[in-house]
C-alpha positions as CSV (number, residue, x, y, z in Angstrom):
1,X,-18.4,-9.0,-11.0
2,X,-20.9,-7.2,-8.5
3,X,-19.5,-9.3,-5.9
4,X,-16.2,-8.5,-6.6
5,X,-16.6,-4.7,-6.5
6,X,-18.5,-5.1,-3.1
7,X,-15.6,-6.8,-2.0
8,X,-13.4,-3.9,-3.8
9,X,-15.3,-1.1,-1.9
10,X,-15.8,-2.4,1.7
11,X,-11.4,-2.9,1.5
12,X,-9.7,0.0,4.1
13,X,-8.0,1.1,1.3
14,X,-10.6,2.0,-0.6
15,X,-12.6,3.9,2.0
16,X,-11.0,7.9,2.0
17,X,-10.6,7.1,-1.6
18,X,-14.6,6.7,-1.6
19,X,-15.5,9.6,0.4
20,X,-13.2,12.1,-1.4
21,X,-13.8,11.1,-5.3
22,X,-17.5,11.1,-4.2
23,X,-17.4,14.7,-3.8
24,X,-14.9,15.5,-6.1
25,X,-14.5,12.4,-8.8
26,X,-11.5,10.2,-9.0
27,X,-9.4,13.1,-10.3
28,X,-10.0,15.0,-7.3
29,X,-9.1,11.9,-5.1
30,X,-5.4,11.8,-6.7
31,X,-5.0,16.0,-6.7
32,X,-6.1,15.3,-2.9
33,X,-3.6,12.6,-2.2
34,X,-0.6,14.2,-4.0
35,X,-1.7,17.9,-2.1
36,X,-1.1,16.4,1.1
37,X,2.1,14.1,-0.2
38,X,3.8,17.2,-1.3
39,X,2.9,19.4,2.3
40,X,4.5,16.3,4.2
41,X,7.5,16.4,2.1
42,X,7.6,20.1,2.6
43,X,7.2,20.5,5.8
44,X,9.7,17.5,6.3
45,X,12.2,19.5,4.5
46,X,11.8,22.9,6.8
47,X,11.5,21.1,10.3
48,X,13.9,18.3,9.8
49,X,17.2,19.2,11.7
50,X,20.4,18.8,9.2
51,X,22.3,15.9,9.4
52,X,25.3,15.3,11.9
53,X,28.3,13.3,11.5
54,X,27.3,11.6,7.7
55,X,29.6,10.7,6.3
56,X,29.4,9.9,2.5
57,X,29.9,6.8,0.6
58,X,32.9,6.5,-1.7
59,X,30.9,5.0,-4.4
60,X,28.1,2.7,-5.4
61,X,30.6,-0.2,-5.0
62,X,31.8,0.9,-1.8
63,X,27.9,0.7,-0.8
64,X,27.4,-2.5,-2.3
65,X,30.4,-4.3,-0.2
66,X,29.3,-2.3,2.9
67,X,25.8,-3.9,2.2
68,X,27.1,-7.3,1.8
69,X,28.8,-7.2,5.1
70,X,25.4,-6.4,6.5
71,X,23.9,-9.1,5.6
72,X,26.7,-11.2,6.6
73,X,26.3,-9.6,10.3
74,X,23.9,-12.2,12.1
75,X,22.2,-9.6,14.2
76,X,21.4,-7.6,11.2
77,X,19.9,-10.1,9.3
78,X,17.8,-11.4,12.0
79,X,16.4,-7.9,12.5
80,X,15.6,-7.8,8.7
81,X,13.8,-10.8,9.4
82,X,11.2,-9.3,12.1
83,X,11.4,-6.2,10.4
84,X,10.0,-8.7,7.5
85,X,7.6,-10.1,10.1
86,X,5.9,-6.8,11.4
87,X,4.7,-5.0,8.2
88,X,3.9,-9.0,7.1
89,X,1.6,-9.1,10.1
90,X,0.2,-6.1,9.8
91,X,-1.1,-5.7,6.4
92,X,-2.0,-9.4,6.9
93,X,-4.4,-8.4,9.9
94,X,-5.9,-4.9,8.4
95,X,-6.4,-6.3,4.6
96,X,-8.4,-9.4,6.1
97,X,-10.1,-8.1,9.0
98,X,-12.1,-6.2,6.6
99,X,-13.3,-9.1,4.6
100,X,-14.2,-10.4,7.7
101,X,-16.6,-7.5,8.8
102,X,-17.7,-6.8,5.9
103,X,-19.3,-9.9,5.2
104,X,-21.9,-11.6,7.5
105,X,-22.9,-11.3,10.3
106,X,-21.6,-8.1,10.5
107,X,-21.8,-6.4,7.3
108,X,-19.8,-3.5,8.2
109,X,-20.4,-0.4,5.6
110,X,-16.8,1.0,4.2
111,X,-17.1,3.9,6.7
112,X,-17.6,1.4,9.5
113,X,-14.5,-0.4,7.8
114,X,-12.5,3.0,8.0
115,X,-13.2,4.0,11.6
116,X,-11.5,0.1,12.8
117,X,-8.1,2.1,11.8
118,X,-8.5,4.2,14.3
119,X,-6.7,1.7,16.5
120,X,-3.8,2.8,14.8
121,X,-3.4,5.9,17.7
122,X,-2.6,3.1,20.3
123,X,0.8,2.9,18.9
124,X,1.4,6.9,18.6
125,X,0.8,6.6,22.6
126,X,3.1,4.0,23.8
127,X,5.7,4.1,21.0
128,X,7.5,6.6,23.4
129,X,7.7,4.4,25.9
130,X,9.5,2.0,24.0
131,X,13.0,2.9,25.5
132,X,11.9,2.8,29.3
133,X,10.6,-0.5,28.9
134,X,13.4,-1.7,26.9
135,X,15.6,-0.7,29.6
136,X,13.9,-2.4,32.6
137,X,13.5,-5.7,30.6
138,X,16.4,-5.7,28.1
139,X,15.8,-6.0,24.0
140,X,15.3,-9.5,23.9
141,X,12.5,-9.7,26.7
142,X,10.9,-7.0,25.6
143,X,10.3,-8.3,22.3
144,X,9.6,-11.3,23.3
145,X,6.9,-9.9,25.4
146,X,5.6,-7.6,22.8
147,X,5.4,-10.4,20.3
148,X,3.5,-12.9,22.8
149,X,0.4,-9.7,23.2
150,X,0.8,-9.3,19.8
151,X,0.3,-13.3,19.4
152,X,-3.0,-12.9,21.5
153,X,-4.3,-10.3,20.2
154,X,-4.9,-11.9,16.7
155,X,-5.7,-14.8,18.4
156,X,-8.7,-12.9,20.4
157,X,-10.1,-11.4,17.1
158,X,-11.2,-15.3,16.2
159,X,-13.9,-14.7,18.9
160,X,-17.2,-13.1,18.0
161,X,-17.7,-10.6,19.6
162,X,-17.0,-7.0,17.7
163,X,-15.8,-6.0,21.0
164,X,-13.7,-8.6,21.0
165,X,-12.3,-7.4,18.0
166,X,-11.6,-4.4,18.1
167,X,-9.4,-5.4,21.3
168,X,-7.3,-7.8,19.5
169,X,-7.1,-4.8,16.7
170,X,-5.9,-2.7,18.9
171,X,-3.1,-5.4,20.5
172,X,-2.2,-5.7,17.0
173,X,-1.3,-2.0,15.9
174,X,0.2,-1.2,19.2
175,X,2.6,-4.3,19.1
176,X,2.8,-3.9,15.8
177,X,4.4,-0.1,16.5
178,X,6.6,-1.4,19.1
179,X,8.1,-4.1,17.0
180,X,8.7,-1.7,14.4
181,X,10.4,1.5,16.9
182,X,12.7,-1.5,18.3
183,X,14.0,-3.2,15.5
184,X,14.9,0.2,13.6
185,X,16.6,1.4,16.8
186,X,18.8,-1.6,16.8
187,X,19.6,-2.0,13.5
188,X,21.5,1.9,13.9
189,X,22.7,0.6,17.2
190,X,24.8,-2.4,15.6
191,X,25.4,-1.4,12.3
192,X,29.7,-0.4,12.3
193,X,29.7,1.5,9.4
194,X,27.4,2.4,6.7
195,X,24.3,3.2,8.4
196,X,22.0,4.7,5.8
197,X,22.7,1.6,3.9
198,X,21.9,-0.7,6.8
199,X,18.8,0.6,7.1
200,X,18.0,1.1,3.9
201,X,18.0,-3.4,3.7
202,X,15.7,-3.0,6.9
203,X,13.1,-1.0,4.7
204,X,13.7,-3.3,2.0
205,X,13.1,-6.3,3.6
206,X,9.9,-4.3,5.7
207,X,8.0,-3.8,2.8
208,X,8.9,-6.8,0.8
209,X,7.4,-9.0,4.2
210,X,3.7,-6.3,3.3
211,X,3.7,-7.6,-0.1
212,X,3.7,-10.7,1.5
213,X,1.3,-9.9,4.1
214,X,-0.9,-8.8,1.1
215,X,-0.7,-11.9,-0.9
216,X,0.1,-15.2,1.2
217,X,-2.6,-14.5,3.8
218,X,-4.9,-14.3,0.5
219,X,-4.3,-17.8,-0.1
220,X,-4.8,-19.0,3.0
221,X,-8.4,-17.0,3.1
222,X,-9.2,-19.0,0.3
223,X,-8.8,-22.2,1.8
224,X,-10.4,-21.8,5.2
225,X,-11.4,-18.0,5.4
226,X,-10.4,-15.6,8.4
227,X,-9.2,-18.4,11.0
228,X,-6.8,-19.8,8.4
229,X,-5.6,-15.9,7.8
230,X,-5.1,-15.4,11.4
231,X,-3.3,-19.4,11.9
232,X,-1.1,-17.8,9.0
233,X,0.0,-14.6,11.0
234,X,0.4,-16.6,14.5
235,X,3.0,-18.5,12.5
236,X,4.8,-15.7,11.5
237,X,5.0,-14.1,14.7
238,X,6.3,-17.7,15.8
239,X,9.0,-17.6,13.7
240,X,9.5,-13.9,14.4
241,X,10.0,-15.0,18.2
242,X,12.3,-17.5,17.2
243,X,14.6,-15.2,15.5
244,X,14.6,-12.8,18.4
245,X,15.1,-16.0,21.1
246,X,18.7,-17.2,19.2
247,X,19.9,-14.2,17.8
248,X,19.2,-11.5,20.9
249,X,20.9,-13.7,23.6
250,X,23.4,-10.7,24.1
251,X,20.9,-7.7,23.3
252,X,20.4,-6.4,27.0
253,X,19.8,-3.0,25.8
């Protein structure tokens, strides 16, 4: 059981909640969480520009069969596939690199554990960039490119090194936020009618691929610990490149 909660407490998730119910208790840590949920959502509502050009659903059953051609549209469903892929990958890579420092030789503490998300800045920096580059190398190169870094950056965190690590870490969140700006950009860019509803499947199938990427990994960790986790990931990303390779022959843009 001790082991168990050591294991709890040196998890990323865990580490804000630590430092803020520490000073103010667990109920404190909730108040705290839904404060700052409830400012996003506000401030959301008073800076977001109105909508242009929606146009309404007739119905829930109009939105079903407009949802059902979606996922009868090839290039949609192989975007819901990487879109699957990237939040797999990444939950996958932040859940279990924190086993992996937390335990020996490293021993990282849960503040230690916190700070490795500061990686996560890389993508705010070169998300922007994502159109320039995907004009100069076309949609399907680009990710293609993105997903090969991506590929070696979880294959560099097998080395050593904390360095090392925090390298690969960083290739991770960075391709990681490029995967993502890509994918959600196309899917508006091919979806005929019934946008909201096309990407409402993308975030569907987005999360469903971070409960994956929160439980498959898992087993594999059991078996043969943080190589086997990252072997796991490499494969999805293989399968994610796969996808792109057949079904973004015509994607030049």
């Amino acid at each position: 059981m001790n082991g168990r909660r050591r294991r709890w407490r040196a998890s990323p998730a865990s580490t804000s909640w630590d430092r803020v119910s520490a000073d103010f208790g667990w109920r404190g840590a909730f108040l705290t969480l839904a404060g700052v949920s409830l400012a996003g959502a506000v401030t959301l509502a008073l800076l977001l520009p109105r909508e242009k050009g929606f146009v309404r659903s007739q119905g829930l059953r109009a939105s079903a069969r407009q949802m059902l051609r979606h996922l009868k549209d090839p290039q949609l469903l192989a975007t819901y596939g990487i879109g699957f892929g990237v939040l797999f990958n990444f939950i996958a890579v932040f859940t279990y690199v924190s086993f992996h420092l937390a335990a020996a030789p490293y021993h990282f503490s849960s503040t230690l554990l916190g700070a490795i998300f500061v990686t996560y800045l890389v993508g705010t920096v070169i998300s922007p960039m994502t159109g320039w580059l995907m004009a100069r190398l076309g949609r399907r190169r680009f990710i293609l490119a993105v997903i090969a870094a991506w590929a070696g950056g979880a294959v560099l965190m097998l080395a050593p090194p904390i360095p090392a690590i925090i390298a690969g870490l960083t290739f991770c969140a960075g391709c990681g936020m490029l995967c993502q700006t890509i994918s959600t950009g196309y899917v508006t860019e091919i979806a005929k009618e019934g946008r909201s509803s096309a990407v409402g499947l993308y975030v569907t199938s987005f999360y469903a691929g971070g409960s994956m990427g929160a439980f498959l990994p898992g087993l594999a960790w059991e078996r043969g610990g943080w190589p086997a986790a990252i072997a796991m990931v490499v494969a999805m990303l293989a399968a994610m490149a796969v996808i792109a390779t057949l079904a973004y022959r015509d994607a030049t843009a």
